[in-house]
C-alpha positions as CSV (number, residue, x, y, z in Angstrom):
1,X,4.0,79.4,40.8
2,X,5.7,76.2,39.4
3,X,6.4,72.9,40.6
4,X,10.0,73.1,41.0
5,X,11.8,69.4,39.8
6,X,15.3,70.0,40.6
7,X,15.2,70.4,44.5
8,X,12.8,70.1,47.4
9,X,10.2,67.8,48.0
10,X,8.8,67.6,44.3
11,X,12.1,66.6,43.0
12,X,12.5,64.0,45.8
13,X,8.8,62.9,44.8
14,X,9.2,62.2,41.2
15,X,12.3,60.9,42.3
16,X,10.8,58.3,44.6
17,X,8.4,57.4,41.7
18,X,11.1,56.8,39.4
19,X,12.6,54.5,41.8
20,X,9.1,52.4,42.3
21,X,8.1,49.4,40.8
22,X,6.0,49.5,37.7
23,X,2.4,49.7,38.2
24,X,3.1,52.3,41.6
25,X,0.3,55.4,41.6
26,X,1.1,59.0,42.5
27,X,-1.0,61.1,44.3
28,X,-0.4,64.9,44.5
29,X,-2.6,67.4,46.6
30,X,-2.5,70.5,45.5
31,X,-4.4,72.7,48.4
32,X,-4.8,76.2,47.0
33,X,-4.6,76.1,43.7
34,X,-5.4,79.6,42.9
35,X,-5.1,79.6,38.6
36,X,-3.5,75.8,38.7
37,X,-0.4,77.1,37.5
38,X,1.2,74.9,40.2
39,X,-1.4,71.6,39.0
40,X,-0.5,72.3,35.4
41,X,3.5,71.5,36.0
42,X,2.6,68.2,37.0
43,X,1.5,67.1,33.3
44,X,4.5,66.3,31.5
45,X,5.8,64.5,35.2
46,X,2.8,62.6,34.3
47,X,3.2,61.6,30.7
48,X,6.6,61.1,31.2
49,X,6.6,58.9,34.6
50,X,3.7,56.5,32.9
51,X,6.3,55.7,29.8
52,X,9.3,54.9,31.8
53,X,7.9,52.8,34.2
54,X,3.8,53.0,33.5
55,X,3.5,54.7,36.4
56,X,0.1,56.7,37.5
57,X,0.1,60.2,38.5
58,X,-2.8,61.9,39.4
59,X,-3.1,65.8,40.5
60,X,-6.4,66.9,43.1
61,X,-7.0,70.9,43.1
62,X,-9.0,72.9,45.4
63,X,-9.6,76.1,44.7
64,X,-12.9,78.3,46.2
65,X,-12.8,81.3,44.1
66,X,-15.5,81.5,41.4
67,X,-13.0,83.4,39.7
68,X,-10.9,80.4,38.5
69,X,-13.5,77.7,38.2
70,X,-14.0,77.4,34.3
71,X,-9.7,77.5,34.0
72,X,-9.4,74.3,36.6
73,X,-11.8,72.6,34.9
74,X,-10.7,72.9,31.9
75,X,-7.4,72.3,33.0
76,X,-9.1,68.7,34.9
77,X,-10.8,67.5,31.6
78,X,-7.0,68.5,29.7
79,X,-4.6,66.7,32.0
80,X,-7.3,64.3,33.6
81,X,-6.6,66.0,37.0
82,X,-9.4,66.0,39.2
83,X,-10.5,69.6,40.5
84,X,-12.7,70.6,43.8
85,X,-14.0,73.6,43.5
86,X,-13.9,74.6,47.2
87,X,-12.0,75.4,50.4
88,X,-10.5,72.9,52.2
89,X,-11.1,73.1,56.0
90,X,-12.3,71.3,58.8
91,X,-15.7,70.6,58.2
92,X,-18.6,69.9,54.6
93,X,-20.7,73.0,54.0
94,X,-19.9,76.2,54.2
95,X,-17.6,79.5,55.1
96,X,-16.9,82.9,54.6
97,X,-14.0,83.7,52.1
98,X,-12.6,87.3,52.0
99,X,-11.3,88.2,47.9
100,X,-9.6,91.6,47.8
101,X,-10.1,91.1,44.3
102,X,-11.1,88.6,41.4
103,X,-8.3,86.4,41.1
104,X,-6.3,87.7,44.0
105,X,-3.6,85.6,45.5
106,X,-4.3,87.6,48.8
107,X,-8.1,85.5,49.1
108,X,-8.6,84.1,52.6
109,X,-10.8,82.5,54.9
110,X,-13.1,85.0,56.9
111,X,-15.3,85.1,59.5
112,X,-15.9,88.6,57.4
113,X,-15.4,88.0,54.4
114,X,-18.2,88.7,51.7
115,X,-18.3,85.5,49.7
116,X,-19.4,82.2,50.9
117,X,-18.0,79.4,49.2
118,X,-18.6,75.4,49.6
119,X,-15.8,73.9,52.1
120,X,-14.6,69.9,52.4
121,X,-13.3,68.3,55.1
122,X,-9.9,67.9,53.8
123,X,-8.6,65.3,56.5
124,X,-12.1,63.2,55.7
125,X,-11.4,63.4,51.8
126,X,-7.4,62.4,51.9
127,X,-8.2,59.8,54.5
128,X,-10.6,58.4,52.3
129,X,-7.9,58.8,49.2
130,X,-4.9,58.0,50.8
131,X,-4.3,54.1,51.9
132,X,-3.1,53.6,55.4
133,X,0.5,52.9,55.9
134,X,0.9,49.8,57.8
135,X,3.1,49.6,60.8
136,X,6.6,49.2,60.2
137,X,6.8,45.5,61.6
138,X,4.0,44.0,59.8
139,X,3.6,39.9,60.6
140,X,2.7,38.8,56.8
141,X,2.0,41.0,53.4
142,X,-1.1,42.1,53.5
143,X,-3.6,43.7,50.7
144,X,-3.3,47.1,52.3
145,X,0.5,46.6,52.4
146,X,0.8,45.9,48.6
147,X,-1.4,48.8,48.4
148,X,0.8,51.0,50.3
149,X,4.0,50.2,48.5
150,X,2.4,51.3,45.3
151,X,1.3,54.5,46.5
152,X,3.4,57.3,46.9
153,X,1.8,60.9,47.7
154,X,2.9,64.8,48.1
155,X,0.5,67.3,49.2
156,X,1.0,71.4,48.6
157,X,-0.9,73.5,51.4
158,X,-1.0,77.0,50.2
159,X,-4.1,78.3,52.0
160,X,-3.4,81.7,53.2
161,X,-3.0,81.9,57.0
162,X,-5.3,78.7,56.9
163,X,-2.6,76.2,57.5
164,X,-2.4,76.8,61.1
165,X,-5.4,75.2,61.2
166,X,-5.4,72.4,59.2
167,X,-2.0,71.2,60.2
168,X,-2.9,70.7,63.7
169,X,-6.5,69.2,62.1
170,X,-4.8,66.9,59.4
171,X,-2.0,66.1,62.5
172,X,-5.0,65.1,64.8
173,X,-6.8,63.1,62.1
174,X,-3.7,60.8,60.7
175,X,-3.6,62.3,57.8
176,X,-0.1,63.6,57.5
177,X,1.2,60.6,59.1
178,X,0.0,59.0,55.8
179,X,1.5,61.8,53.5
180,X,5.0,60.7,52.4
181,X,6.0,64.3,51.0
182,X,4.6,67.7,52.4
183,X,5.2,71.6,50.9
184,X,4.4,74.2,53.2
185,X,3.7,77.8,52.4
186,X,3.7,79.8,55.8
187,X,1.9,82.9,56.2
188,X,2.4,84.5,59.1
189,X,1.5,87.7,58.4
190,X,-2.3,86.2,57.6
191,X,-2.5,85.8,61.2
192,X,-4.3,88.4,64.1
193,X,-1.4,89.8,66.5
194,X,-2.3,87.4,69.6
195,X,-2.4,84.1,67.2
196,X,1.5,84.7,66.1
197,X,3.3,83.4,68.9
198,X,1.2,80.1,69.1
199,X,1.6,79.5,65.1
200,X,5.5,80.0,65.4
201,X,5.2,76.9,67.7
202,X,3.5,75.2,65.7
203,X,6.0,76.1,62.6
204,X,9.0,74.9,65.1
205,X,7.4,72.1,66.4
206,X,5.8,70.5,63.5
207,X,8.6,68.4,62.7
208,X,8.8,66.7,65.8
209,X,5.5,66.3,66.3
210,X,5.7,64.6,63.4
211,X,8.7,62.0,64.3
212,X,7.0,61.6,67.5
213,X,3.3,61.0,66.6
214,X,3.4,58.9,63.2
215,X,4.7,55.7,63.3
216,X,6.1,56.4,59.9
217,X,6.2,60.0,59.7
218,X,6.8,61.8,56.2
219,X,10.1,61.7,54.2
220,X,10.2,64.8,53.8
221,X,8.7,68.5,54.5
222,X,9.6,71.6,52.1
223,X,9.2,74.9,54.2
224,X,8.0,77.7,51.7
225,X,8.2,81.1,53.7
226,X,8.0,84.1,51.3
227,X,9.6,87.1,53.1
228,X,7.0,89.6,52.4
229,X,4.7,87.0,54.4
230,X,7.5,86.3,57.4
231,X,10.0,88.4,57.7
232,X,10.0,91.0,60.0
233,X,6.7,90.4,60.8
234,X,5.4,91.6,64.4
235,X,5.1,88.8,67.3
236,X,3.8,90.0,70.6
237,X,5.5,88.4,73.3
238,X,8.3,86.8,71.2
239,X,10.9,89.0,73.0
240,X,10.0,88.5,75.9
241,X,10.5,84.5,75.5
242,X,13.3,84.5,73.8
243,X,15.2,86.2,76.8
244,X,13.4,84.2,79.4
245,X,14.9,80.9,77.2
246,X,18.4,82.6,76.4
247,X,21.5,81.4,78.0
248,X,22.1,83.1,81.6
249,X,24.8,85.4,81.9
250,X,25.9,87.2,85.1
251,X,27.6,86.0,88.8
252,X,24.2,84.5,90.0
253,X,23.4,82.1,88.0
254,X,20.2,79.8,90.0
255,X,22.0,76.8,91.8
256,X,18.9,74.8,90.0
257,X,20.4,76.0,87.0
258,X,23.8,74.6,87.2
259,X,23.7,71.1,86.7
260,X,21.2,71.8,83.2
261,X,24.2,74.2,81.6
262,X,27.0,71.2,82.7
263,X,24.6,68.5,81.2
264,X,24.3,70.9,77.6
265,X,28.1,71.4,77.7
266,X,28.8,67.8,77.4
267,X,25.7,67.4,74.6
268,X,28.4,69.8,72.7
269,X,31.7,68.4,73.3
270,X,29.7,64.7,72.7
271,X,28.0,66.4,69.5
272,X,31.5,67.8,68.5
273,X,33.2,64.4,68.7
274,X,30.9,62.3,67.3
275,X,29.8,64.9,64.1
276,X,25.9,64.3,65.7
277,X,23.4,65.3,63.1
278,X,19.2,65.7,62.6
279,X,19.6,65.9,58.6
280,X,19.4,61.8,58.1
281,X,16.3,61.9,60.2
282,X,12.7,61.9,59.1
283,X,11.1,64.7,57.9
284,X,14.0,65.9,56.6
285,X,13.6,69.9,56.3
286,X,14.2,71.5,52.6
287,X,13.5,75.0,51.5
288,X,12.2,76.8,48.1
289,X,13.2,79.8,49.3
290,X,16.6,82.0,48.2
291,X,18.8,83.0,51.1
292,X,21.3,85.5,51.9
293,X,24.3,83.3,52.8
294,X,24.9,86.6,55.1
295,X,21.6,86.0,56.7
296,X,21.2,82.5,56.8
297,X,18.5,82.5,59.8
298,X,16.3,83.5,57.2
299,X,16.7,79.9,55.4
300,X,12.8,77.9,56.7
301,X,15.8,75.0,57.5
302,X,17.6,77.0,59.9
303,X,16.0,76.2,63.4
304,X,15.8,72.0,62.6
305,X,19.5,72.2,61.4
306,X,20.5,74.5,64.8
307,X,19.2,72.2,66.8
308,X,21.5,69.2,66.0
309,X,24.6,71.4,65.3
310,X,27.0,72.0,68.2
311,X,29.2,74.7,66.6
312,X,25.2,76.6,65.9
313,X,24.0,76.1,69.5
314,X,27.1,77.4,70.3
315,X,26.8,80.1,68.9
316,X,23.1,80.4,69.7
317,X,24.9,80.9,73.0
318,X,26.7,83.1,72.6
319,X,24.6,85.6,70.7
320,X,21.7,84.7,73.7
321,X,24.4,86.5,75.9
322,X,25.5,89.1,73.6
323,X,21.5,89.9,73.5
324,X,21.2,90.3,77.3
325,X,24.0,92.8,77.4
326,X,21.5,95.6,76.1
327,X,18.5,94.7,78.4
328,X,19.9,92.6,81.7
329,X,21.8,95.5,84.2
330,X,23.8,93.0,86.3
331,X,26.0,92.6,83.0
332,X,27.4,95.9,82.8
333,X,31.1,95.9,82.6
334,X,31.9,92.4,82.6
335,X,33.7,90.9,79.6
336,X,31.3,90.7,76.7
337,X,31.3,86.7,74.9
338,X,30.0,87.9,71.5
339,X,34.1,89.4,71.2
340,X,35.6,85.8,70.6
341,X,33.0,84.4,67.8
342,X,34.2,85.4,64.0
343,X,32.3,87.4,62.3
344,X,30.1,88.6,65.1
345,X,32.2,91.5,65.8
346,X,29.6,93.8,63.8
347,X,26.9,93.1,66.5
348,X,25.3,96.0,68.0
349,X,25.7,94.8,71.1
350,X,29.2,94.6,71.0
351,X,29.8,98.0,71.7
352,X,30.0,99.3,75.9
353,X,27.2,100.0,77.2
């Protein structure tokens, strides 16, 4: 695929860099490179970005596959991109790298796969690319600020079920604390059946991990989530804690329950009142994926935006009521809440049961 300009975190990117002082360097990581379609967009940014302001834009590509070796570096020595021709992980040396075919899209890290391919520590290599951000009270200008201000990165991590390792190894190492602008591809589907629940946490949590770990987390992080890859895809034990973390419906609601429901219903009325809002906070969430505006919990943004919107929790509620209607007993024949929200009335659980 593309770099897409117009939206998402390489528009606000190139944006950023047109905004910077003359002189600033770009520095795009492009982590799964495949054929370097995605590399390749970034030469014209380049040429055009160093005549308005003379600003420097350079493109890193790893790719493993043999298959695609003599394109990227061709495509290095055209655009004067820099290409590694191996898999980023956790470690220098070695790994197993499973290719359905030459060229596939599909090719994965392996414990069985049938080619072994060279691998880089990708937190060592950015750490030792990247400058440090200083803190955000900083006493005196200092080399390393300078430094900082005139660096602006983005890094693309399209590795094939591989990112739910290297997010938690880049997070550990400082490394996307250092990142100003982060794509995402998820692949859930890439993932062994008891490994699906943790790497939803991850997905969900990865924000705030962020805004809570880094002192100056990234601006923002572009959520890539092809359906074919996520969507409908099965999570064992997913069910079962969503209804354990739904709203509680019936007479006996748990006296330590109470005062935790009162304390959420004045979040809401509060959140109503005073229009409260995640968006202006950092990361800020975009997607590159189309969405059905009838099915908009299939937009990557949907959670982060839920979460700091009272009329959504609301009706997050609600629907965690309407759900327990067709699996908790006690509910039977009391008056179902899902009746009252617009547009809900098409909900299966709607109907007596």
């Amino acid at each position: 695929m593309t770099a897409s300009f117009r939206s998402g975190a390489a528009h606000a990117f190139v944006a950023a860099l047109e905004a910077a002082p003359a002189g600033t360097h770009g520095l795009v990581f492009d982590v799964g490179a495949n054929d370097g379609t995605w590399t390749r967009s970034w030469a014209a940014q380049a040429r055009r970005l160093r005549k308005l302001n003379n600003i420097s834009l350079q493109a890193i590509s790893f790719e493993p596959q043999p298959t695609f070796r003599t394109r990227l570096e061709a495509l290095a020595v055209e655009t004067g991109s820099e290409f590694v021709p191996a898999a980023a992980w956790k470690f220098d040396g070695g790994l197993s790298f499973a290719v359905p075919r030459p060229g596939s899209t599909a090719a994965a890290i392996r414990n069985d796969g049938s080619l072994r391919v060279r691998s880089v520590d990708l937190a060592n290599f950015i750490n030792t690319r990247l400058p440090r951000k200083e803190p955000r009270a900083v006493p005196m200008p200092t080399p390393n600020t300078v430094l900082h201000m005139r660096t602006i990165s983005l890094m693309k991590l399209d590795t094939e079920g591989a990112e739910y390792e290297l997010l938690p190894w880049l997070l550990t190492h400082g490394v996307l604390c250092h990142l100003d602008y982060v794509i995402v591809e998820w692949h859930l589907n890439r993932l062994d059946l008891p490994d699906r629940l943790p790497a939803i946490g991850l997905r969900l949590s990865l924000p705030s991990l962020l805004r809570a770990g880094c002192e100056r987390p990234p601006k923002l992080i572009e959520h890539d989530q092809p359906w074919e890859a996520n969507t409908r895809v099965m999570v064992p034990g997913l069910h079962s804690l969503a209804m354990l973390h739904s709203y509680p419906t019936g007479r006996t609601v748990p006296m330590h329950t109470k005062p935790y429901l009162s304390n959420d219903r004045a979040w809401m009325a509060a959140a109503h009142k005073n229009g409260h809002s995640c968006r202006d906070g950092q990361p800020r969430c975009a997607s590159s994926n189309t969405v059905d505006p009838m099915r908009p919990k299939e937009s990557p943004c949907y959670w982060e935006n839920m979460a700091c919107n009272a009329s959504a929790i609301e009706m997050e509620s609600a629907l965690g009521q309407c759900a327990r209607r067709l699996w908790v007993s006690t509910d039977r024949g009391q008056a179902n809440p899902c009746t009252q929200l617009p547009g809900l009335q098409k909900l299966p659980c709607l109907s007596d049961r």
